[in-house]
Structures are given as C-alpha cells and as structure tokens.
C-alpha positions as CSV (number, residue, x, y, z in Angstrom):
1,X,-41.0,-86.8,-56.9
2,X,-42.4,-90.3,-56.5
3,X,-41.9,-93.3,-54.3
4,X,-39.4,-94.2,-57.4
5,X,-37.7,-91.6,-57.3
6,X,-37.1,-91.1,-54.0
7,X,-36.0,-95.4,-54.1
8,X,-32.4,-93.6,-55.5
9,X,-32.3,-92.7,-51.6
10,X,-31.7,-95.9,-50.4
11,X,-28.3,-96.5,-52.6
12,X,-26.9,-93.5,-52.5
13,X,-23.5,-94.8,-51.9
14,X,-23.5,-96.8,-55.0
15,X,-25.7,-94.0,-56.7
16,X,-22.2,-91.7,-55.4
17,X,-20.2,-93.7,-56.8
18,X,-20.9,-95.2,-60.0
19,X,-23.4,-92.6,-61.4
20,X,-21.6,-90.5,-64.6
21,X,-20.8,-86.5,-63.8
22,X,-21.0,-84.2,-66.8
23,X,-18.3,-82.8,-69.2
24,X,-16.5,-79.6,-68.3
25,X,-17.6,-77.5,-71.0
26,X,-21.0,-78.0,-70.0
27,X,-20.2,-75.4,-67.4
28,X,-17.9,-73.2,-69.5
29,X,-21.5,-73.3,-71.8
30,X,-23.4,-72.2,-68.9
31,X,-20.8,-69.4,-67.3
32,X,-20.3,-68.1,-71.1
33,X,-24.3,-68.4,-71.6
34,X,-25.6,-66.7,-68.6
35,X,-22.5,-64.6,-67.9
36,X,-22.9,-65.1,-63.8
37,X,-19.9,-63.8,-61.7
38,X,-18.2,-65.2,-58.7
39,X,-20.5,-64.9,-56.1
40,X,-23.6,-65.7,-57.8
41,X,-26.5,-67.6,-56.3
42,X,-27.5,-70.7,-57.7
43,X,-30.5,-73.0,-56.7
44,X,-30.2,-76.3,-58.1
45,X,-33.2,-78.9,-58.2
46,X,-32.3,-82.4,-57.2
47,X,-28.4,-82.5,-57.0
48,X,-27.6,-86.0,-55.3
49,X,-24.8,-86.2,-54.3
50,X,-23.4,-83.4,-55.6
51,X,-22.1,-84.6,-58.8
52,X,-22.6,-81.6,-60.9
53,X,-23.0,-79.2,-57.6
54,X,-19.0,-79.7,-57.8
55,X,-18.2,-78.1,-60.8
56,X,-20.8,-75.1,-60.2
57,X,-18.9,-74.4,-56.8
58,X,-15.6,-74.2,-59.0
59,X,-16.6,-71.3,-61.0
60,X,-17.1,-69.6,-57.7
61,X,-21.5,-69.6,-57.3
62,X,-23.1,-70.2,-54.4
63,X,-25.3,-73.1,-54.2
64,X,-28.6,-73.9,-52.4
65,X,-30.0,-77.2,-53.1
66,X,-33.6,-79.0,-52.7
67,X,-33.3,-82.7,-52.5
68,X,-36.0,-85.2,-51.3
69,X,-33.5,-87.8,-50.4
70,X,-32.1,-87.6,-46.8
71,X,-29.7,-90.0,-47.5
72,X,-28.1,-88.4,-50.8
73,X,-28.6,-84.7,-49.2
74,X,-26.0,-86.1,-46.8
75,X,-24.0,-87.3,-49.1
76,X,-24.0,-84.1,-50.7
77,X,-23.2,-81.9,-47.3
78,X,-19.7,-84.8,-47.2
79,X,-18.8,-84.1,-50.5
80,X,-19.1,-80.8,-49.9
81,X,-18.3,-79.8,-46.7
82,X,-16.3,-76.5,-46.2
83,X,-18.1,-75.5,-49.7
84,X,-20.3,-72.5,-50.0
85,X,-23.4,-75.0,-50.2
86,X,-26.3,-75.5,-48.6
87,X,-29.7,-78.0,-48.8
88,X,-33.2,-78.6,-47.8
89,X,-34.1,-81.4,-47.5
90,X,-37.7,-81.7,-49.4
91,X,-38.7,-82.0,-53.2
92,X,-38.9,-78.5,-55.3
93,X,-43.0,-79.0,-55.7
94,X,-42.9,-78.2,-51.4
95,X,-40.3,-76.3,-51.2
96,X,-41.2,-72.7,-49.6
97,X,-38.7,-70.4,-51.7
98,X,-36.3,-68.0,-49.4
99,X,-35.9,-65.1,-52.3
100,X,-35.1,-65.3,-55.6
101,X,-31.9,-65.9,-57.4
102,X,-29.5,-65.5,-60.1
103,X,-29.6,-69.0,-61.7
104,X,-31.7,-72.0,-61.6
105,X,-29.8,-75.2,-62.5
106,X,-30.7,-78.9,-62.8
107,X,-28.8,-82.3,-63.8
108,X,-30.8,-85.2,-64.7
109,X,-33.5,-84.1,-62.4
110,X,-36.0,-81.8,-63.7
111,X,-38.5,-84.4,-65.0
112,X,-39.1,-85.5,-61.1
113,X,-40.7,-82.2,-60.8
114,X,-44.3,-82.0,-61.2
115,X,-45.2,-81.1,-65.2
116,X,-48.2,-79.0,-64.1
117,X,-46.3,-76.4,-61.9
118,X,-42.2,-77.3,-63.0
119,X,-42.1,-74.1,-64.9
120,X,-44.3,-72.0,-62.4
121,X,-42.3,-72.9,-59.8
122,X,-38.8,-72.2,-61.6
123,X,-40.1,-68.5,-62.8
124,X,-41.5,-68.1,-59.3
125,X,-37.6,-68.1,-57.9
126,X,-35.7,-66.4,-60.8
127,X,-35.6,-62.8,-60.7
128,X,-36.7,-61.3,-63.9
129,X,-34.4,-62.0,-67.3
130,X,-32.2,-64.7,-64.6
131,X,-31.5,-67.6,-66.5
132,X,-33.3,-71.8,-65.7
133,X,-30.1,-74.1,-67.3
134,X,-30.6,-77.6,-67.4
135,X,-28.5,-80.4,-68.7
136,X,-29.7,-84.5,-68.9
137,X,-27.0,-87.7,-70.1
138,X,-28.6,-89.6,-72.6
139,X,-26.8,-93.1,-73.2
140,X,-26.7,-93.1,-76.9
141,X,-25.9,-96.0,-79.7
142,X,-21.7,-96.6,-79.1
143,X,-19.4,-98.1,-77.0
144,X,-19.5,-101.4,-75.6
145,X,-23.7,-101.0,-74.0
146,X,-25.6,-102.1,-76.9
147,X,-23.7,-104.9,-77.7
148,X,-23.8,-106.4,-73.7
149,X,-27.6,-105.4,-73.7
150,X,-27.9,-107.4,-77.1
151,X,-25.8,-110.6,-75.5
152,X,-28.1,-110.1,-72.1
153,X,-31.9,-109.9,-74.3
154,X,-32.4,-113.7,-72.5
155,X,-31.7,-113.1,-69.2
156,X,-33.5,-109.5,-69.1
157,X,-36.8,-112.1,-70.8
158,X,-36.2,-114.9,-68.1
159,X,-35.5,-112.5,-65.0
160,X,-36.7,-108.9,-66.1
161,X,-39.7,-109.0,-68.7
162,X,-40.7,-105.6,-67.5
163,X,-37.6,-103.7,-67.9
164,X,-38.6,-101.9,-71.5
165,X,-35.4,-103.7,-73.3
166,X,-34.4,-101.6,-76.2
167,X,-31.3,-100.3,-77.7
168,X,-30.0,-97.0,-77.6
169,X,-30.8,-94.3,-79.7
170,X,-28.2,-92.2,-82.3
171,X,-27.5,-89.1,-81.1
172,X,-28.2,-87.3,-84.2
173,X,-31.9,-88.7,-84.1
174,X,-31.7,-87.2,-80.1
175,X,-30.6,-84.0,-81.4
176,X,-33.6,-83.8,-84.4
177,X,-36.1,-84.2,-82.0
178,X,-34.6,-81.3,-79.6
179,X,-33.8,-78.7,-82.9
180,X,-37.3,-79.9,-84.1
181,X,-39.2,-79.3,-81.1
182,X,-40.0,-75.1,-81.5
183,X,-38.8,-72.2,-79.0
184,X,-40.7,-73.6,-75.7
185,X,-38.5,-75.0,-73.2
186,X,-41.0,-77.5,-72.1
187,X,-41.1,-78.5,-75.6
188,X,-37.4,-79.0,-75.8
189,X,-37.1,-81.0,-72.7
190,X,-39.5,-83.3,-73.5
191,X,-37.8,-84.3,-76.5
192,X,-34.4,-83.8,-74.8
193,X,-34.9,-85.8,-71.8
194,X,-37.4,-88.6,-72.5
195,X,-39.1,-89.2,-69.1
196,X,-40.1,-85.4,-68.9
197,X,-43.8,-85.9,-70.2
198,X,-45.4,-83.1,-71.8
199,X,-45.1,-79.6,-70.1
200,X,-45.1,-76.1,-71.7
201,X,-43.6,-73.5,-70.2
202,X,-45.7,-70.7,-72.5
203,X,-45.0,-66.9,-71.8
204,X,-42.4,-67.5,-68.4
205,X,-39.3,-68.6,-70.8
206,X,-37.7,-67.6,-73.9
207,X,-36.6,-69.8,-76.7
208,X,-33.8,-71.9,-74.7
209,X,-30.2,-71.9,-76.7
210,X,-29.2,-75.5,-76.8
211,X,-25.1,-77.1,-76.6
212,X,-24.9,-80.5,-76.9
213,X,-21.5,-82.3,-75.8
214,X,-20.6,-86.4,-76.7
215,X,-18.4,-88.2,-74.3
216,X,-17.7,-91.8,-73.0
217,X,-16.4,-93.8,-70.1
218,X,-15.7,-96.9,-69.1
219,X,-16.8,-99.2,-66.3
220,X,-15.2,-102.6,-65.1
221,X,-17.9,-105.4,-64.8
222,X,-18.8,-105.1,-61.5
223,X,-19.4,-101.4,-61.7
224,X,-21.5,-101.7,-65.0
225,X,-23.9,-104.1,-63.2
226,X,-24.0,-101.5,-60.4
227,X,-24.8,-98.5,-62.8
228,X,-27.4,-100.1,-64.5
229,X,-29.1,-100.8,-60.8
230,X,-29.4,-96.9,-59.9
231,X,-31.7,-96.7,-62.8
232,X,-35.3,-96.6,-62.5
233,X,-36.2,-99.5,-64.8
234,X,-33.7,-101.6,-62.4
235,X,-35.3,-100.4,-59.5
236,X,-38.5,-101.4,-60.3
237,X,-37.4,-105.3,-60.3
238,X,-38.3,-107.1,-57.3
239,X,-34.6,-108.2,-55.5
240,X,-35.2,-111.6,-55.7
241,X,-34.5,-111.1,-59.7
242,X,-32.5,-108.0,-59.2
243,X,-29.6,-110.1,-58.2
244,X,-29.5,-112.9,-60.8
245,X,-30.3,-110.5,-63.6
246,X,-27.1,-107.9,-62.6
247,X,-24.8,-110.6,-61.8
248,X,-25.7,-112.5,-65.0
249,X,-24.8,-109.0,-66.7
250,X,-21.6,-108.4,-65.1
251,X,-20.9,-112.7,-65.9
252,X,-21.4,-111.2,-69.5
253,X,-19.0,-108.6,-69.3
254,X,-16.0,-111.1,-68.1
255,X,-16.8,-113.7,-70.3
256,X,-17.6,-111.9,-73.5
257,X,-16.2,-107.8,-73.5
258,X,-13.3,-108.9,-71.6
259,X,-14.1,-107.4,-68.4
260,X,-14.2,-103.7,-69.5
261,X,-17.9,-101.9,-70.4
262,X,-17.7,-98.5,-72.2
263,X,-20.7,-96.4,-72.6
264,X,-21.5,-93.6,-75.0
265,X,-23.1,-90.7,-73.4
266,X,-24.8,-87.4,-75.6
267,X,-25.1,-84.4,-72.7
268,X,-27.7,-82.0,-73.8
269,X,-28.0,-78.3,-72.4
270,X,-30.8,-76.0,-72.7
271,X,-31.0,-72.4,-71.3
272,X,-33.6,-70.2,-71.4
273,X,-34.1,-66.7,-69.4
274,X,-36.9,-65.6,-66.8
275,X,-39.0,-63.0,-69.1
276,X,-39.8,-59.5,-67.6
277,X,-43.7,-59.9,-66.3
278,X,-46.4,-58.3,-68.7
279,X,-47.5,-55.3,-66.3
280,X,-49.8,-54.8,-68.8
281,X,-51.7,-57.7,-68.2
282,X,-55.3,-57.1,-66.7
283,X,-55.1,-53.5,-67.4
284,X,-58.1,-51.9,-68.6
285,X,-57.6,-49.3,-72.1
C-alpha cells in the first residue's frame, strides 16, 4: 500500500462512519459458495474498520486481519471488541503468515496489494482447494450522484482540475467487462475493480464464479461531501481546495437535490479456489 492509501488512516472516523458496507447476500453468496462452517478461519486483507469483518463474524468465522492503518486497525478492535477477531497491524505484502487458513477474504481492498506478488501471497496462506473471495462497490449510473457531479463540473474545474471528473458507468457495461474477461481471477478483477492494474494469477486459482448484487443509499448533504472526501481522488487535493470544493458540493445538494444524495452502488463478488500444487512439477520421466 502506498502513502495514499495509507492517507485513509488519518480520517478514519469519518472513513467509519460514512463509508458504504456491503449487501447481506454477499455473504449468504460466499457461506453457500465456499460452504465454511462455524468456526472457520478467515484472513481478511485490509478490513478498516471492520465494515464487512461484521457480517463475516455473524456467520460464526474467525477473523484475522492485516491492516496498515494504525488508526482504522483501532477502530476495528472498538467495533469489534469481545468478537473472535484479531489484527496486525502491517500491509499483506510484509506480513509474515502464522499458518494457513480456510478462507481469504477482501472488501474494497485487494488492489492496494502489490500486483506482482497479490496472488503469490494469497495461495501462499490458503491451504490447498481453500477458497480467496473478494468483493469491490462500484458506484454506477443512478440515483441522485451523476446529476450533483454534473451540477458541480465548474467548481471540480475551478478548485479540483485534477480529480478525473467523469460520470459513472452502467452496470451492465461493468458486468461485460467482468463475464468478458476469461477464467483468471487477475483477469476478472481487473475488469471488476478498476484501480487493480493488470495481474494474473496463472496456475494458483481456478476460474472464479462471479454474483453481482445492485443496491442504493442515501446520504444527507453534509455526509455526501464527507463520502466523496475518503476517496482517493479527494485525497489527493491539497486542503486549501479540499474545503471550498466539498462544501460547494454539499451547497449543491441543499440548494438543488433538496438536501438528500442517493447513490447507486453494483457489488461485485468473485471466488476462486486454492488449486492442489502440481507435485509433478520438476520431476524428471
């Protein structure tokens, strides 16, 4: 993970509270995909705060956690005290595994890992046929986000020319690119979760089985402002037009959506399974 990435530390309380969890039935999908018991160990790859770590707890897994972020690994520990979860506190890439377990799970996170060794790394703490399930939120075309992006294009020009201004994509284009992209999970996840980069995961993973879930929420003005600053392209404005830029956006949203934001979100899983090594590999005839 980056100095970027690692920024989310420092507003972790907003990151908390504002930042979208994911739909229950991505869960059923992964319990029904993977068929884990109660009692199952689980490492999951960046959790924050713990917004998904919450509704892997409920189906009765045990979770260990690696998170760079002091800040929103304490978070997580508040959120979840009394839990059966644990975390380190150090990115995946450094991480010095303990054993192996029964599921690797990420949320929104995976792309932080580094592309040359992210699938390496994941096979390295899966026991053999153990399933890697990861799940992104894509903001897609719907709702209320286009149209206050499209009444905001000035003031992201005046105060934030290098914010990549765009509008969001249709879900069914989203979902094309996935079903179009072959049976390599680093395939899929590139086209799945856009700021993965290219990574192939080869012989260490089968063909991932893909669910894809569409929800939406709402978020009063002060709280859409406050989303859009826990994203990276946010981040990346110096605070002096930070301010004037979310404020202006929020403004918007009073003045023009009357005071309520709704945004359009496509979840996207993909699991794949651990294959058995090739003992065969090296072996003379």
């Amino acid at each position: 993970m980056d100095g970027l990435g690692l920024a989310f530390d420092g507003i972790a309380e907003r990151y908390d509270r504002v930042r979208p969890g994911y739909p229950a039935a991505v869960f059923d999908d992964i319990a029904a995909l993977t068929g884990l018991s109660a009692g199952a160990r689980v490492l999951e790859v960046g959790p924050g705060p713990g917004n998904a770590t919450r509704d892997l707890l409920a189906r009765g897994w045990r979770v260990h956690a690696v998170e760079p972020g002091a800040a929103l690994a304490a978070r997580a520990r508040a959120n979840l005290a009394g839990r059966p979860f644990t975390v380190d506190v150090t990115r995946f890439d450094d991480w010095v595994p303990d054993g192996t377990y029964d599921l690797l799970f990420s949320a929104t996170a995976y792309h932080w890992v580094a592309p040359e060794v992210r699938w390496r790394l994941a096979a390295d703490v899966l026991e053999p046929l153990a399933p890697l399930a990861l799940v992104t939120n894509r903001t897609v075309a719907g709702g209320t986000f286009n149209d206050i992006y499209q009444a905001s294009e000035r003031l992201h020009r005046d105060l934030a020319p290098e914010v990549e201004f765009g509008l969001s994509p249709e879900a069914d284009a989203i979902l094309a690119d996935i079903h179009a992209a072959g049976d390599d999970i680093g395939a899929v996840w590139e086209a799945g979760e856009h700021k993965s980069g290219y990574s192939r995961a080869g012989a260490l993973f089968t063909a991932p089985l893909i669910r894809s879930y569409q929800w939406e929420t709402e978020y009063d003005a002060a709280d859409a402002a406050a989303l859009l600053s826990t994203y990276s392209p946010y981040l990346r404005v110096p605070p002096e037009r930070r301010g004037p830029l979310l404020a202006g956006i929020a403004d918007i949203v009073r003045a023009d959506f009357g005071g309520v934001a709704s945004r359009r979100y496509l979840a996207v899983l993909a699991v794949a399974h651990r294959r058995e090594p090739d003992l065969s590999a090296g072996r003379t005839p």
